[in-house]
LUMRO-834583 format. One record per residue (C-alpha): residue number from 1; residue in three letters; x, y, z. Coordinates in steps of 0.05 Angstrom, whole numbers, plus 5000, padded with zeros to 4 digits. Each point is the difference from the previous one (the first is absolute). Example, Ala and Ser with C-alpha at 12.3 -4.5 7.8 and 13.67 -1.06 7.14 Angstrom:
+-------+------+------+------+------+
: lumlo : voro :    u :    v :    w :
+-------+------+------+------+------+
:     1 :  ALA : 5246 : 4910 : 5156 :
:     2 :  SER : 5027 : 5069 : 4987 :
+-------+------+------+------+------+
This chain:
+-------+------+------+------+------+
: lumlo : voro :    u :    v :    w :
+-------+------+------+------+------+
:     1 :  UNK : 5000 : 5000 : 5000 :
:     2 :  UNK : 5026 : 5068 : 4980 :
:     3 :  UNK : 4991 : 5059 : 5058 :
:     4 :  UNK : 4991 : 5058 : 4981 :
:     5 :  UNK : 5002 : 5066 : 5053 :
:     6 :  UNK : 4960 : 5058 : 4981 :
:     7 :  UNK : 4998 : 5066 : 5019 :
:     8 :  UNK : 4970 : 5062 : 4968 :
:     9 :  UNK : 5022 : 5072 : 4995 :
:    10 :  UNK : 4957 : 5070 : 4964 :
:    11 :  UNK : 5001 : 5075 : 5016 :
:    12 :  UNK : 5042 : 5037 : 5062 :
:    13 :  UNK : 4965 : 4962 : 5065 :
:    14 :  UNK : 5064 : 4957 : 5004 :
:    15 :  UNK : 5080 : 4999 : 4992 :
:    16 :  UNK : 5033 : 4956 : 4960 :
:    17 :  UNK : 5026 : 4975 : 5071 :
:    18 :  UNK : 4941 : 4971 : 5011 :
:    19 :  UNK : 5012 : 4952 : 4942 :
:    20 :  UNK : 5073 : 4991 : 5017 :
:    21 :  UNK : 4990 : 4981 : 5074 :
:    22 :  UNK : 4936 : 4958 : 4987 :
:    23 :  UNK : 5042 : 4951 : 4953 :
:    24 :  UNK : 5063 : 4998 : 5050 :
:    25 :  UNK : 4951 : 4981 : 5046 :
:    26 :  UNK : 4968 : 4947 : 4954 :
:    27 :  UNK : 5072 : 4976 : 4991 :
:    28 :  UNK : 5014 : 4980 : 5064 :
:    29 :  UNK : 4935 : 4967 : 5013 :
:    30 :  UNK : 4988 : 4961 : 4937 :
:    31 :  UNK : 5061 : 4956 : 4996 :
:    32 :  UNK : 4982 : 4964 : 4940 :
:    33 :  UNK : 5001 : 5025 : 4924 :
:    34 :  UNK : 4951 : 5054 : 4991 :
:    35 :  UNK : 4989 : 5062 : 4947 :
:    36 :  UNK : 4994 : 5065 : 5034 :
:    37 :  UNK : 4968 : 5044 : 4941 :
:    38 :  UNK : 4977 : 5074 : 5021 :
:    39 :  UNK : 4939 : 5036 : 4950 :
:    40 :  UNK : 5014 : 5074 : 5001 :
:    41 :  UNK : 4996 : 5059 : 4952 :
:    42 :  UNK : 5061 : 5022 : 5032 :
:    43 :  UNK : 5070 : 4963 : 5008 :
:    44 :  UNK : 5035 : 5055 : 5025 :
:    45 :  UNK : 5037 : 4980 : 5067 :
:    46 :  UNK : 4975 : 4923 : 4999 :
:    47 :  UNK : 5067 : 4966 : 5014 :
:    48 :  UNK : 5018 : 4963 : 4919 :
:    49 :  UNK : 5008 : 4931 : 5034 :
:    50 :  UNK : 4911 : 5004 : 5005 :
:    51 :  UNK : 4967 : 4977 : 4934 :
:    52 :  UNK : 4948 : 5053 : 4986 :
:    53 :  UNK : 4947 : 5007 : 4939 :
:    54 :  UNK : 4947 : 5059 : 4986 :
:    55 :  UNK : 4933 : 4994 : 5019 :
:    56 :  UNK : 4963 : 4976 : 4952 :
:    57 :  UNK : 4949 : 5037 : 4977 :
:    58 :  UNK : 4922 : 5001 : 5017 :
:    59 :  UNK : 4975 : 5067 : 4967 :
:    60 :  UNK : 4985 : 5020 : 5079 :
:    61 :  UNK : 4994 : 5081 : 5014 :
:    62 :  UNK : 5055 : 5034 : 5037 :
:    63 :  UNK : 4957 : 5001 : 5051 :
:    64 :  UNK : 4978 : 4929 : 5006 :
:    65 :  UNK : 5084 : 4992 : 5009 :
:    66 :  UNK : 4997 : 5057 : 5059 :
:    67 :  UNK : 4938 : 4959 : 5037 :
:    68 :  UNK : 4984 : 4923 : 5007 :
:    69 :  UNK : 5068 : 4966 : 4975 :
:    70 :  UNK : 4971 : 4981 : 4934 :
:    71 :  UNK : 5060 : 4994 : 4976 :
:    72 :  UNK : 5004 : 4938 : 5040 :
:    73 :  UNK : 4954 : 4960 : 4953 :
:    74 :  UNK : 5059 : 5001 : 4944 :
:    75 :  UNK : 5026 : 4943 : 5033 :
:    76 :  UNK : 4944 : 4958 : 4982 :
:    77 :  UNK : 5025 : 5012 : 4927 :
:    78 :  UNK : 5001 : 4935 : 4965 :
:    79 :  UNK : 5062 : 5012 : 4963 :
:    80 :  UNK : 5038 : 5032 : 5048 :
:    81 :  UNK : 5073 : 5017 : 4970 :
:    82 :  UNK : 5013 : 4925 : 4997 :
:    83 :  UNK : 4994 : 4977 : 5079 :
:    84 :  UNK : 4972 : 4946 : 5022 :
:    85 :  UNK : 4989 : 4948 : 5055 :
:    86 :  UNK : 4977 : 5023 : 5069 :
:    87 :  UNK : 5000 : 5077 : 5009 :
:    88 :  UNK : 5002 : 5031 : 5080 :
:    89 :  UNK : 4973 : 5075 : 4991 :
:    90 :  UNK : 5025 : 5045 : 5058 :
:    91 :  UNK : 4985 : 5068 : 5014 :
:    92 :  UNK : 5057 : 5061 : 5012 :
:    93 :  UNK : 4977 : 5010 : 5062 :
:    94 :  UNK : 5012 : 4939 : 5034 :
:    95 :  UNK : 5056 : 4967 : 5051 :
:    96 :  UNK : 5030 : 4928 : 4978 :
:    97 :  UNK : 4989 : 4966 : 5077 :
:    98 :  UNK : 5023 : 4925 : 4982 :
:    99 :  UNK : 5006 : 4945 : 4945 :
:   100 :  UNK : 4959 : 5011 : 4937 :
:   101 :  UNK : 5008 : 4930 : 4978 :
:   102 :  UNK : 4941 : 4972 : 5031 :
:   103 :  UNK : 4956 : 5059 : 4968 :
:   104 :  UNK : 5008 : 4967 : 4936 :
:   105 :  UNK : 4993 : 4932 : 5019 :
:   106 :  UNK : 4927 : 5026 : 5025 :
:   107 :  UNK : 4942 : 4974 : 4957 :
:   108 :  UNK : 4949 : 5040 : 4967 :
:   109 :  UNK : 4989 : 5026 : 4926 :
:   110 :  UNK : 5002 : 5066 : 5036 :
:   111 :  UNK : 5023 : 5021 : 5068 :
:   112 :  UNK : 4979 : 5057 : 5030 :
:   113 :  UNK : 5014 : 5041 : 5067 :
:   114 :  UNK : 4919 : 4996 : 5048 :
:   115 :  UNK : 4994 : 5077 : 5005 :
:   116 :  UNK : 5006 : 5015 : 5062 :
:   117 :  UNK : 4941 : 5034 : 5044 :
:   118 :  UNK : 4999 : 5072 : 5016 :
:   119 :  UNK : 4984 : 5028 : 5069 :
:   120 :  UNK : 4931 : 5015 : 4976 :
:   121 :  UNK : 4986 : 4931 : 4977 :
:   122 :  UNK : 5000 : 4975 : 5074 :
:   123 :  UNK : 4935 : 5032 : 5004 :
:   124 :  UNK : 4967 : 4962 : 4939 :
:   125 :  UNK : 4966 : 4942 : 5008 :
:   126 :  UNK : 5018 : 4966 : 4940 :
:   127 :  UNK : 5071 : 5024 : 4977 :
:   128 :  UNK : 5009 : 4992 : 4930 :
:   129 :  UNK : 5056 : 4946 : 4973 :
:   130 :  UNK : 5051 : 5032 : 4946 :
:   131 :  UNK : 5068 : 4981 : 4963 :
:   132 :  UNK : 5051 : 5051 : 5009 :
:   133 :  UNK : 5054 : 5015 : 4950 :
:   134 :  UNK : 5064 : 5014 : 5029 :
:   135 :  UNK : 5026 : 4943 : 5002 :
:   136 :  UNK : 4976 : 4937 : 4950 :
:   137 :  UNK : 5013 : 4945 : 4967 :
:   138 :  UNK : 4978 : 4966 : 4926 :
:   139 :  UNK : 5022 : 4962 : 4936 :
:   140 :  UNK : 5026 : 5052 : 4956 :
:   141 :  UNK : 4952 : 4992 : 4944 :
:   142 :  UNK : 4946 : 4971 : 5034 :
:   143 :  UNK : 4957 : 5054 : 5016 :
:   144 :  UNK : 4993 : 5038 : 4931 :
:   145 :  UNK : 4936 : 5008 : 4996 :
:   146 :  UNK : 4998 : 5055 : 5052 :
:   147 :  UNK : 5060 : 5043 : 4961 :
:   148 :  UNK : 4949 : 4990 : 4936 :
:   149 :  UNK : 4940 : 5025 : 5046 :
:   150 :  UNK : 5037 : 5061 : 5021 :
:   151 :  UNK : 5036 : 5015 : 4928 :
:   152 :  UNK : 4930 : 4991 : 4967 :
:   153 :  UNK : 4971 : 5051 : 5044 :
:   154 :  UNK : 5053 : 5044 : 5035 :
:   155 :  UNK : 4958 : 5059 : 5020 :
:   156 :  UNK : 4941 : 4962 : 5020 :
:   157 :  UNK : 5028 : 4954 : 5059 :
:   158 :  UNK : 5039 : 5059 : 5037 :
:   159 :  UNK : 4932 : 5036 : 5000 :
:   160 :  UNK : 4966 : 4941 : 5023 :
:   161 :  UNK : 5041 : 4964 : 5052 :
:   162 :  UNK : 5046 : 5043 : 5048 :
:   163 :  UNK : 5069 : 4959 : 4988 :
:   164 :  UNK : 5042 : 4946 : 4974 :
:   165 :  UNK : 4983 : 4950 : 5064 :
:   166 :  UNK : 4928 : 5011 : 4985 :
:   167 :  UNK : 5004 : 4988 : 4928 :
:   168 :  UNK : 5043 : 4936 : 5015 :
:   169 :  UNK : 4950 : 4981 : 5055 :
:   170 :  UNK : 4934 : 5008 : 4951 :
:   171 :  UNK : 5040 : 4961 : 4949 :
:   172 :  UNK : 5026 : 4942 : 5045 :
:   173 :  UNK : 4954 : 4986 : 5062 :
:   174 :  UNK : 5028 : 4929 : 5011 :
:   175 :  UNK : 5066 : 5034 : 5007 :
:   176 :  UNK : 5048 : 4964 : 5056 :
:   177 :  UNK : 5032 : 5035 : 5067 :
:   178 :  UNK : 5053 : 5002 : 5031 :
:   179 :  UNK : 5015 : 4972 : 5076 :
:   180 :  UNK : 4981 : 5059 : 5043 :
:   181 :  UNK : 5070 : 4993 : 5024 :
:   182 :  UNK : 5038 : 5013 : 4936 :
:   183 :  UNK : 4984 : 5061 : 4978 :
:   184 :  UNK : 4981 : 5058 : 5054 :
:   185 :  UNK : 4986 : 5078 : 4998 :
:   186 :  UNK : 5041 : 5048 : 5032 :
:   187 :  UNK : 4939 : 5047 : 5031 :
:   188 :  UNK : 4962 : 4943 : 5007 :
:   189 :  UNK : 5046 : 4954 : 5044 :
:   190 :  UNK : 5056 : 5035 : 5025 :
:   191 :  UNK : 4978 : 5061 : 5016 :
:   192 :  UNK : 4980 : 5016 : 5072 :
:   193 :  UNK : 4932 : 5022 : 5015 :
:   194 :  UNK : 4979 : 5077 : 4974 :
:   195 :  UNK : 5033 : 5048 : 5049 :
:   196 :  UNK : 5045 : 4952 : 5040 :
:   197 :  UNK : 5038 : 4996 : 4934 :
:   198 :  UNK : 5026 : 5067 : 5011 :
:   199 :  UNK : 5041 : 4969 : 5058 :
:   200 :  UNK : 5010 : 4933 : 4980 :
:   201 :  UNK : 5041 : 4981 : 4929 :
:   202 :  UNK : 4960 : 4947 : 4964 :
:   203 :  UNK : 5022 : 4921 : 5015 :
:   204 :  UNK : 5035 : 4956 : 4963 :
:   205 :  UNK : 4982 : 4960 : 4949 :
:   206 :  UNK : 4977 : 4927 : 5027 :
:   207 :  UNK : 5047 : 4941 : 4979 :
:   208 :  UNK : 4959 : 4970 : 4958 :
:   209 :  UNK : 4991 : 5067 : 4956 :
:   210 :  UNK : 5020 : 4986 : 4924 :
:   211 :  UNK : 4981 : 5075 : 4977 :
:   212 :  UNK : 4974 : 5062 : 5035 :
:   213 :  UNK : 4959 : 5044 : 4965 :
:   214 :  UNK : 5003 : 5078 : 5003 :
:   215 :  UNK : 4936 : 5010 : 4966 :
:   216 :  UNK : 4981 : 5077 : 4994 :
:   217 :  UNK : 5034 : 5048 : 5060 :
:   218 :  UNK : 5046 : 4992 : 5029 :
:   219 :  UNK : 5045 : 4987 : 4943 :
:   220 :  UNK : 5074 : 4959 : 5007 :
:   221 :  UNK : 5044 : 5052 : 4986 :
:   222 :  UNK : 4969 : 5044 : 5057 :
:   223 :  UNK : 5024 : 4962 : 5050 :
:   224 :  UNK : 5069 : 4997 : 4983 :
:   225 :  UNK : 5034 : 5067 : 5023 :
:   226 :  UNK : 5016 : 5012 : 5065 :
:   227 :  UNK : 4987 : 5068 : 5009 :
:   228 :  UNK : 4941 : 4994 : 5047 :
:   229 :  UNK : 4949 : 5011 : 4943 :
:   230 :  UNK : 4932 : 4993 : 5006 :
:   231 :  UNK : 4965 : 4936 : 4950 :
:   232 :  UNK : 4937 : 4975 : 4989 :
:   233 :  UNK : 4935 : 5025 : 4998 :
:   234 :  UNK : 4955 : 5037 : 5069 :
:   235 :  UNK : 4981 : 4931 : 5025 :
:   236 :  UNK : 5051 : 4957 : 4973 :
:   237 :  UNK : 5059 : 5038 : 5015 :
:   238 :  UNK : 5071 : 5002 : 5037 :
:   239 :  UNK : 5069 : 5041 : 4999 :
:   240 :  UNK : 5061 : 4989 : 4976 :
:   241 :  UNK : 5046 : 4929 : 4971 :
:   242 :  UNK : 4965 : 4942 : 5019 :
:   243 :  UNK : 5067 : 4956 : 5014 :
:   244 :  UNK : 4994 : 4933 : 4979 :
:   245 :  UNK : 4962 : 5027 : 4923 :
:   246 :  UNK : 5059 : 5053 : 4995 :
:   247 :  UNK : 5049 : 4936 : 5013 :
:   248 :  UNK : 4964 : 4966 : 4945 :
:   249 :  UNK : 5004 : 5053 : 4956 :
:   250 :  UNK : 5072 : 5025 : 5010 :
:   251 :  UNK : 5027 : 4927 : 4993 :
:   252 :  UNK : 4965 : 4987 : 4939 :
:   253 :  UNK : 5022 : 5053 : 4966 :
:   254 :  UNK : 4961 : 5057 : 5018 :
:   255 :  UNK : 5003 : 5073 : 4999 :
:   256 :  UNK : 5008 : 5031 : 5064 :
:   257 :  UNK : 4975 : 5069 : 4973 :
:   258 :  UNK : 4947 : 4976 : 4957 :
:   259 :  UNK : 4950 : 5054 : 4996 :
:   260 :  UNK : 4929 : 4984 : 5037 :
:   261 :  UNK : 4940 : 5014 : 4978 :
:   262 :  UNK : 4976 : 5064 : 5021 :
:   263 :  UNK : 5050 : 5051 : 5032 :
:   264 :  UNK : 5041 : 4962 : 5063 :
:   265 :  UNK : 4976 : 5031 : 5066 :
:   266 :  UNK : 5021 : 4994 : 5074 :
:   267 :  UNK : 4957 : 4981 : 5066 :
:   268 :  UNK : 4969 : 5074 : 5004 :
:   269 :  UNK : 4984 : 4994 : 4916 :
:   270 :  UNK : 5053 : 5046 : 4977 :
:   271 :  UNK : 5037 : 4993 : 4944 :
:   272 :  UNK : 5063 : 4968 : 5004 :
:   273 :  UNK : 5057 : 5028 : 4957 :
+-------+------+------+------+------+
C-alpha cells in the first residue's frame, strides 16, 4: 500500500512553516515509506525536500477560498497528479502527538474526525452527529463523485451548505471515525475552563494523542513567542508561549518569530513591539 500525507495550503492565514514543521513532524512519527505532498498556490518558503502541486482547480469564487475550505474537496480529484494508494489529509493547524502508522491501517472508505460538541450543545437534547475535516482519511480516487458534484456546480454548493465538512458529510453519511483518543481539539480538551484559563496554561496532550487539532482561534503560531502575549479568543484565551507546543515547534523546525495572527499583545492587551 502506497501512503500518501496530505496537507493543503491557499491565501496569507498561514506560513510556509506551518508546512515545513508539520512534515518534520510527520517524519518522525511515520517510520515507514510515505509521500509527504503539500497543495498550495504558493511555494515560496516551503522547504524543496516537500513535494508540492497546485490546487487543482474547481471554478470556486475568491470568496468560497476565504470561507469554508472548499478548496479542500480538490483532493477528492480522481486524477490527482498521479498519486495513489491510501491518502492521510492533515490540516496546518495541527500538532503531530504520536505514530501515524496505525491511522492508515484504520478501515473505512472514508475517515473522518466526530465534530466535536460546542458549549451550547450541552443544552440540546439531541446533539447532532457530524464528520469533521481536519484531519481524514480515503483512497485517492475513490471519492470522485463529490469533486464532479462541486465542479459541476461551484457556486451553488457554497451558497447552500456552510463548508467543506458539511459538503463531505451530506455526500458521505456512512463515513468512518476516528478513536476519540486519536485525534483531539486544542479548545476543546486542553484548555482549562473559561476564566481559570487566564491563570492556568492549557494541559498536555494525553498519551494516546495521534494529532491535536487547532481548529479556528487560537491559532499555532500564537503560542509560540514568549513575550507574554495575549492568544486566543474572550473565552478561550491565555498569555504568552505555551512550553511544551513552542518545544514542538522550535525542534521541528519552526520559526521562533513567526508572525501571529492579529497584532501580538501582552497580559494588559497592549501591543507588543
Amino acid at each position: 500500500m502506497e501512503r500518501n500525507v496530505l496537507c493543503m495550503k491557499w491565501g496569507k492565514a498561514y506560513a510556509a512553516d506551518y508546512v515545513n514543521v508539520l512534515a518534520s513532524a510527520v517524519r518522525k512519527n511515520l517510520s515507514v515509506d510515505h509521500r509527504f505532498v503539500c497543495f498550495t498556490d504558493d511555494t515560496s518558503g516551503i522547504s524543496p525536500e516537500i513535494e508540492t502541486f497546485p490546487i487543482p482547480e474547481m471554478g470556486l469564487s475568491p470568496s468560497s477560498f476565504r470561507f469554508g475550505a472548499w478548496p479542500k474537496i480538490a483532493l477528492f480529484k480522481p486524477e490527482l497528479y498521479g498519486l495513489s494508494g491510501r491518502a492521510l489529509f492533515i490540516d496546518l493547524d495541527s500538532m503531530i502527538c504520536g505514530d501515524l502508522k496505525p491511522m492508515f491501517e484504520y478501515s473505512g472508505e472514508l475517515t473522518m474526525v466526530k465534530e466535536w460538541n460546542r458549549p451550547i450543545d450541552h443544552l440540546k437534547l439531541r446533539k447532532p452527529i457530524r464528520g469533521a475535516s481536519m484531519v481524514i482519511a480515503f483512497d485517492i480516487g475513490s471519492l470522485g463523485y463529490m469533486y464532479d458534484q462541486l465542479t459541476t456546480n461551484p457556486q451553488y454548493w457554497p451558497s447552500k451548505i456552510r463548508n467543506d465538512q458539511r459538503f463531505i458529510w451530506h455526500h458521505k453519511k456512512d463515513a468512518h471515525f476516528w478513536p476519540n483518543e486519536w485525534v483531539i481539539s486544542f479548545k476543546r480538551h486542553l484548555m482549562r475552563p473559561p476564566l481559570i484559563n487566564r491563570v492556568l496554561p492549557p494541559k498536555c496532550p494525553p498519551q494516546d494523542t495521534r494529532i491535536l487539532a487547532f481548529h479556528g482561534r487560537p491559532r499555532p503560531a500564537e503560542l509560540v513567542p514568549n513575550q507574554r502575549q495575549k492568544w486566543g479568543d474572550f473565552w478561550r484565551s491565555g498569555y504568552g508561549a505555551v512550553s511544551w507546543f513552542r518545544e514542538y515547534w522550535l525542534i521541528n523546525g519552526g520559526d521562533e518569530t513567526i508572525e501571529a495572527i492579529g497584532p501580538m499583545r501582552d497580559w494588559r492587551g497592549r501591543p507588543v513591539d
